[in-house]
N, C-alpha and C positions, 0 to 999 in steps of 0.2 A: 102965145102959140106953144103948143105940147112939144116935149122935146120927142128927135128924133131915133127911133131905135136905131142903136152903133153896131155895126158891124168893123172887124178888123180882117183883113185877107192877104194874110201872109205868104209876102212872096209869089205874089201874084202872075208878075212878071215870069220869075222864073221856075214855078212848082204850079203848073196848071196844065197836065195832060190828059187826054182821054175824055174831056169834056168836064175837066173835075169843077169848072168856074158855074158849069150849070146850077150847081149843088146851092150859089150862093143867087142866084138869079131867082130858082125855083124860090126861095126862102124870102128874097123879097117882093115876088108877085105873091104870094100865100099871106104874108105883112100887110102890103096894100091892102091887098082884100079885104080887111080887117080894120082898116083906117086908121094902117101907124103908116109913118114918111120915113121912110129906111135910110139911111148913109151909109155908105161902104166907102171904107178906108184901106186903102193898098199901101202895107207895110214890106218895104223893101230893104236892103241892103244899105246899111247907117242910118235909117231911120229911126227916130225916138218912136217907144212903145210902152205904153201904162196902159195893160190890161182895165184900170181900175174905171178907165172911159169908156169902155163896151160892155155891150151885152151879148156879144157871142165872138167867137175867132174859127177862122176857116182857116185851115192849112192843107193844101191839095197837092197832088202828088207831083215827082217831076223823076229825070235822066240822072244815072249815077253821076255823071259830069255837075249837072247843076245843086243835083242834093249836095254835093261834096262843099261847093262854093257854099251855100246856105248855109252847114251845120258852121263852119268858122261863124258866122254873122251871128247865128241866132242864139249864141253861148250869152252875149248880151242881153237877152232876155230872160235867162233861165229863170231869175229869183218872182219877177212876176208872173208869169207863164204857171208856175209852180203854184203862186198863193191862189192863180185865180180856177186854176184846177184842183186843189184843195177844200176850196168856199164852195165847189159845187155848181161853178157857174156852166154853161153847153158850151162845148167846143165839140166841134169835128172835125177829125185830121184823116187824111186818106192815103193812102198808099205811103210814098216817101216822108209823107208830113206824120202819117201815125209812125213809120219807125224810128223817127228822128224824136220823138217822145220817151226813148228806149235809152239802154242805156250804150249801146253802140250798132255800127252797119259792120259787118266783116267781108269784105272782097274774097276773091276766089285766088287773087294773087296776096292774102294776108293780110292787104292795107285795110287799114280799121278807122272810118267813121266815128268820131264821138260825137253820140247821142248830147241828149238835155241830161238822161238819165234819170227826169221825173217817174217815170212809170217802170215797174221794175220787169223789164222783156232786153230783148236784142235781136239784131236778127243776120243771119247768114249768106251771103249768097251764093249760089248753085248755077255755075254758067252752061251747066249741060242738062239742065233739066225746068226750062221754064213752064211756068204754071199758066197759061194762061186758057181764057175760053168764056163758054155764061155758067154764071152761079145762080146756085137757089139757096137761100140761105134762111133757118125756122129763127125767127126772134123772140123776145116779148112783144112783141108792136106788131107781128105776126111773120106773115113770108116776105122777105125779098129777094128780088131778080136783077142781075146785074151785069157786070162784064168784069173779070179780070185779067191782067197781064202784068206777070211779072217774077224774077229770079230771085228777087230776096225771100227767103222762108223767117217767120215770125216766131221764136217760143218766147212765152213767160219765163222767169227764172223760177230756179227751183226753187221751193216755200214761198213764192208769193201768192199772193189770194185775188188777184185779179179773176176776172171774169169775162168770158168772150159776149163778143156781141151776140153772137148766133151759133146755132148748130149746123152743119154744112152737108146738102140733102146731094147738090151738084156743085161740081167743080173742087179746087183746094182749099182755098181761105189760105190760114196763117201758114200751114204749111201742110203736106202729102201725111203727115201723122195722125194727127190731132184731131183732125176732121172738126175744127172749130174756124168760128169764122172772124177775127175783129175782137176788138175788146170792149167794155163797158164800164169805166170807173165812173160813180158820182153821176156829171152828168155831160161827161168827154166819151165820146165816140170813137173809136180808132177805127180804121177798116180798108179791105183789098177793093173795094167794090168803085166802080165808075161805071160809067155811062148816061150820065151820072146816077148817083146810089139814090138819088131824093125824087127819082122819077115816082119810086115809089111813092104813093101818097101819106101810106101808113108811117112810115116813119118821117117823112117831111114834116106831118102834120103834129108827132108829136115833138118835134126840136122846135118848130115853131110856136108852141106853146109854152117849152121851156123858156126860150128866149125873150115874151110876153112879159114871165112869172119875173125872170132876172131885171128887166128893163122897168117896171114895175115895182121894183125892188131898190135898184139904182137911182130911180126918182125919185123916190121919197125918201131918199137918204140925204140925197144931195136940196132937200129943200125944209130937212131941219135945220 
């Protein structure tokens, strides 16, 4: 029997707003369809986590309250989270789950969030100015349309070479400046977008393929 593509979905329980769990449902009816057997693993709070078992990691967004509990936990993960976003493999993190990829969250009362600090960003938050509303955002994978809500504002640091997901046609994105939307390293996904973001097909279709190529990749490793 063929192994089954891994999925890991981080913080399931408590980083899943706005419909962000859609994103991982859409990913395995598009899998089905294709005739893989998906497993989704819900990585929570003291949970053991080796990136090196999946072929893709969801991290979906949540409440400054809950983010807060998360980043203590997920400092535990840093060093593999790191290598498996460094090899290249797809991840998608969304709202609270892309800025905790960052290297911190700063409140509007100074308390400061530490990030993974994988990805070189941070981000702000502005309690009198929230961002929210539909987006249109131009990508490589083409247009997408979505929802967003939320006070934290996202920048890159200065001299790094990241790269946005999109260009931002309607609505904020990362933040009222930038008119950029999300990030793209390798083959990690950062982004403000729910509704979830994978309604689109365009880009659903092409993480799903990423995720094919890795898992594909992960088998025939594992059976030399």
């Amino acid at each position: 029997m063929s192994q089954p593509i891994k999925m890991a979905y981080l913080y399931e329980d408590l980083m899943n707003t706005y419909g962000d769990s859609g994103d991982v449902k859409i990913l395995r009816y598009l899998l089905n369809n294709q005739g893989y057997q998906v497993q989704v693993d819900n990585i929570s709070l003291n949970d053991e986590f080796d990136t090196n078992e999946y072929d893709f990691v969801f991290f979906g967004g949540g409440q400054d309250f809950e983010q807060s509990i998360v980043a203590k936990d997920l400092q535990r993960h840093r060093e593999t989270l790191q290598d498996y976003i460094e090899a290249g493999k797809p991840m998608l993190a969304i709202c609270g789950g892309y800025q905790l990829l960052g290297d911190y969250y700063r409140m509007s009362d100074g308390t400061t969030i530490d990030g993974l600090g994988i990805l070189p960003l941070h981000t702000i938050f502005k309690a009198d100015s929230r961002m929210i509303g539909n987006t249109h955002v131009k990508t490589p994978w083409g247009d997408i349309r979505a929802f967003e809500n939320h006070s934290g504002r996202t920048y890159f640091d200065e001299g790094s070479d990241l790269k946005p997901l999109g260009e931002v046609i309607e609505g904020y994105g990362n933040n009222p400046e930038d008119k950029q939307e999300g990030l793209h390293y390798k083959n990690t996904i950062g982004s403000y977008s729910h509704g979830p973001i994978l309604r689109n097909d365009n880009i659903a279709e092409a993480i799903a393929k990423m995720i094919i190529e890795n898992h594909q990749a992960r088998v025939q490793a594992l059976e030399k």
